[in-house]
Structure formats: structure tokens, C-alpha cells
C-alpha positions as CSV (number, residue, x, y, z in Angstrom):
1,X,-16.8,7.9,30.0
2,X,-13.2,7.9,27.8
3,X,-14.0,9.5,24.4
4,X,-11.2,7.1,22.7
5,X,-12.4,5.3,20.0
6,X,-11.7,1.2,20.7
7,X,-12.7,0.6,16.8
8,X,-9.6,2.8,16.1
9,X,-7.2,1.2,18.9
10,X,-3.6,0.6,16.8
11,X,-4.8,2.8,14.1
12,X,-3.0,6.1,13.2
13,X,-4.5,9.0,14.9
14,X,-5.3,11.5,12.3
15,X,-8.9,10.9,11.4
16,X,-10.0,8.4,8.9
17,X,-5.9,7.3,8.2
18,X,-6.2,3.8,7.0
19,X,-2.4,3.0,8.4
20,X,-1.3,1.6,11.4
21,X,-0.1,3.9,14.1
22,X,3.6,3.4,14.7
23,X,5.3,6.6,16.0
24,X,4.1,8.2,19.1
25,X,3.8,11.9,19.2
26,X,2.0,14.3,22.2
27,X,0.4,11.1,23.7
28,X,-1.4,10.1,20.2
29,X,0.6,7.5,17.9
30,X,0.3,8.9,14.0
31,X,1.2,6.9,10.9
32,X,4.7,7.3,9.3
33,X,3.2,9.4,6.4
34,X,1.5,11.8,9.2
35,X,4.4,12.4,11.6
36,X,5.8,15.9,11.4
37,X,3.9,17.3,9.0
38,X,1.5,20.0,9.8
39,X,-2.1,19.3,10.9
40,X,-3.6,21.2,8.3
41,X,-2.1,18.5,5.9
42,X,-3.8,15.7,7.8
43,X,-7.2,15.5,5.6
44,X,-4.9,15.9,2.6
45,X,-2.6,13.4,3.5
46,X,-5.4,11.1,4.1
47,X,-7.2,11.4,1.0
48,X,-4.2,10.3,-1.1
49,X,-4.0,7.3,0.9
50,X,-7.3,6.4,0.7
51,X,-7.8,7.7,-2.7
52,X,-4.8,7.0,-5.1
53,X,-2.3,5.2,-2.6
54,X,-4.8,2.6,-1.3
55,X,-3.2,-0.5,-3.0
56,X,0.0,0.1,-1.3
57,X,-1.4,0.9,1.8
58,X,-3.5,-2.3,2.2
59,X,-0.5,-4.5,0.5
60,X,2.2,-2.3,3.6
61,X,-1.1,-3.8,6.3
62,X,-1.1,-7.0,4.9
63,X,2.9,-7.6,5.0
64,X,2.6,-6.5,8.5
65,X,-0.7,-8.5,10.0
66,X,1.5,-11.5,8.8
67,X,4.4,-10.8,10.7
68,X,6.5,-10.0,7.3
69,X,5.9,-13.8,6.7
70,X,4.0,-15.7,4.2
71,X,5.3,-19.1,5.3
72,X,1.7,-21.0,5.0
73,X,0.1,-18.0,3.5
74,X,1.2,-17.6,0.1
75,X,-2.3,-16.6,-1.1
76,X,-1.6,-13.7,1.1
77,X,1.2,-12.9,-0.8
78,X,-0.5,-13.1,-4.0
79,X,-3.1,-10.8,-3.3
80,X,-0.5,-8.3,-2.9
81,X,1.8,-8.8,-6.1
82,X,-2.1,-8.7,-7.7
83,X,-2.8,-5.9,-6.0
84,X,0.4,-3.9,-7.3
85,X,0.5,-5.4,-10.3
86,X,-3.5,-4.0,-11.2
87,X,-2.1,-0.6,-9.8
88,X,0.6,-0.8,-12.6
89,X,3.4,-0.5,-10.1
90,X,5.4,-3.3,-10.9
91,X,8.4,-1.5,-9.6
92,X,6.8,-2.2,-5.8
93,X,7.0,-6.2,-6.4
94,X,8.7,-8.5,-3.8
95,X,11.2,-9.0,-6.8
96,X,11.4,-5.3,-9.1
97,X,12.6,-7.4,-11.5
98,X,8.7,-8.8,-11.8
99,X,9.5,-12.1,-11.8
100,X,7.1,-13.8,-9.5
101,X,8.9,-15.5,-6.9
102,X,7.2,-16.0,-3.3
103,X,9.0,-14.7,-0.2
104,X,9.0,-18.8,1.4
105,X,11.6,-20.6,-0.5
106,X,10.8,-24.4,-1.2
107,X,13.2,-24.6,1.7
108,X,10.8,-23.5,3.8
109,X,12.9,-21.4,5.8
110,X,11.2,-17.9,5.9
111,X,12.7,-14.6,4.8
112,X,12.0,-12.5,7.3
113,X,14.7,-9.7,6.6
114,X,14.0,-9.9,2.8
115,X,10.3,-9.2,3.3
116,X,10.8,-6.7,6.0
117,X,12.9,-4.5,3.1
118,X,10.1,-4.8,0.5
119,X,8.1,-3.7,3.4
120,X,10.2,-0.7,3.7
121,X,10.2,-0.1,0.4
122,X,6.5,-0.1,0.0
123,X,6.2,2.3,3.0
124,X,9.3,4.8,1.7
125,X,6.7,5.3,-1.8
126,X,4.1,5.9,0.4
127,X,6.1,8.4,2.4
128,X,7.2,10.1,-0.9
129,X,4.0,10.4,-2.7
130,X,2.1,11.9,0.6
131,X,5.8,13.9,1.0
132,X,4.3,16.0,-1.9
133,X,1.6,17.2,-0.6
134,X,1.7,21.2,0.7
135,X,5.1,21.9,-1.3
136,X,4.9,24.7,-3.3
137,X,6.4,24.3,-6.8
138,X,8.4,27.0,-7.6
139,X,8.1,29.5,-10.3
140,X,10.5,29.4,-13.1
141,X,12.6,33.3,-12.9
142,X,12.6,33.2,-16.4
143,X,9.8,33.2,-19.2
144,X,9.7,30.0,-21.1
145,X,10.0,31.5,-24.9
146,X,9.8,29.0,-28.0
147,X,13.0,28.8,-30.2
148,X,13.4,31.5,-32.9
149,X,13.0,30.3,-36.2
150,X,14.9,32.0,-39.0
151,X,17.8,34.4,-39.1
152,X,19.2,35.2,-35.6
153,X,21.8,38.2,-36.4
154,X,20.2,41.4,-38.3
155,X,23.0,42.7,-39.4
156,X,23.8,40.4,-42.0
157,X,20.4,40.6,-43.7
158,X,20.5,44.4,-42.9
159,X,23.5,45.0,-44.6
160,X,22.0,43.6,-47.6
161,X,19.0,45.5,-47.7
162,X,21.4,48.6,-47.2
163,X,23.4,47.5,-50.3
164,X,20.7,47.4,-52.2
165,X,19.2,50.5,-51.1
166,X,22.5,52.1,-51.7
167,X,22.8,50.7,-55.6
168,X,19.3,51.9,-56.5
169,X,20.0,55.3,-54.5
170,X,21.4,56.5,-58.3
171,X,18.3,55.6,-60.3
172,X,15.8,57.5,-57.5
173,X,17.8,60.6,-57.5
174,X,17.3,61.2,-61.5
């Protein structure tokens, strides 16, 4: 009996990824955000998407279960500006303007390539945030001090204490 997992067929191969499988790798097809990175990022990797990401990763499903057209289904294309727009990433709109204007012109001729690069888009953030994750940020080489706050140069204050010093040097030796 095969072990595969027919409830997962077209799904990325690390476990639990919500995304699509789209790049094939040692026999097993992973996810764009889980190709080449190290397995021991894979549960990491997955959380995000799940966890923080899962707006964009359901509105980057949807644009692709519809063939990256929403001729006839522009409540499908709704959901997804909703979607974005309740995740306060206005910036991933079909227009980054955010006006609100559908993907199926009155026309009705479909726009295919258009949607397919707000596709890419959506994917590319997806790749960036998850990108993140098992970089080491690096340690500044110098120690962060606050500015210094009154005089910066000793001498000038010292020679005044000196001169002073010197002009009562008369009256201490009597």
C-alpha cells in the first residue's frame, strides 16, 4: 500500500504547507517559498504562512484555481481585495494605487497577463517575508553611544579653570 497522501495530491510537500506544489525537487514538488532552503526551515517556513502570511496565501490560491481570471467571478475577486485590504496591505491590491477596479473590463475581454503579474507580485511578498526566516542579523562592530551633551573639547574649559587657578595662586601663597 503507497504511503502518499491523495488528500495532499498538488499540494507542496513540506508538511502542513498550505501552497500549491509548483517546483519539483528529488521526486517531491515543494512550494516556491520552500525550494532551496534548508529542511530545518520547513516547520518555520510553514508557520509564517499559516500564521501571519495566510491572507496572501489564500488570495495567491484563489488567483490561481481561477485560472488568473475573474471573467464571471468577480465575487472571487472581491474576496481577495477584502482579504488584503483587512490585512492592511493595500500595497498587494490588483491596482497599488487602491482604487478598486476589477481585473474583467466592461469589455469583457479578460486580462490574463495583468492578473498573472499581481499574481507574481503577491507570490514575490510571500517569497520575501518567508526569505527572512534563518538569517542571522548581524551585530553592529560598534557600540551604539547616545550623543554627548555639553562641551566637547576640554581644553577650552580647562584652560579657564587653570587661569583662574593661576590668578588666585598669589592670594594662597600669603
Amino acid at each position: 500500500m503507497s504511503d502518499y497522501d491523495q488528500s495532499r495530491a498538488g499540494m507542496c510537500a513540506a508538511y502542513g504547507c498550505p501552497l500549491f506544489g509548483t517546483v519539483g525537487s528529488d521526486g517531491r514538488w515543494y512550494c516556491f517559498c520552500h525550494i532551496n532552503k534548508p529542511a530545518a526551515l520547513n516547520d518555520s517556513i510553514t508557520r509564517m504562512l499559516r500564521e501571519e502570511l495566510m491572507s496572501i496565501v489564500e488570495s495567491t490560491i484563489d488567483i490561481r484555481r481561477c485560472f488568473s481570471s475573474f471573467y464571471g467571478n468577480e465575487a472571487g475577486y472581491r474576496a481577495i481585495q477584502r482579504r488584503l485590504v483587512e490585512m492592511d496591505r493595500k500595497d498587494l491590491l490588483f491596482n497599488a494605487d487602491g482604487r478598486d477596479t476589477p481585473p474583467t473590463p466592461p469589455s469583457g475581454r479578460t486580462m490574463k497577463p495583468v492578473v498573472k503579474m499581481w499574481l507574481m507580485r503577491l507570490e514575490r511578498e510571500l517569497i520575501e517575508q518567508t526569505g527572512k526566516l534563518g538569517e542571522q542579523e548581524r551585530l553592529p562592530l560598534t557600540v551604539p553611544t547616545a550623543p554627548v551633551i555639553g562641551p566637547t573639547h576640554a581644553t577650552e574649559h580647562f584652560s579657564e579653570a587653570a587661569n583662574r587657578l593661576v590668578d588666585r595662586l598669589p592670594e594662597m601663597g600669603r
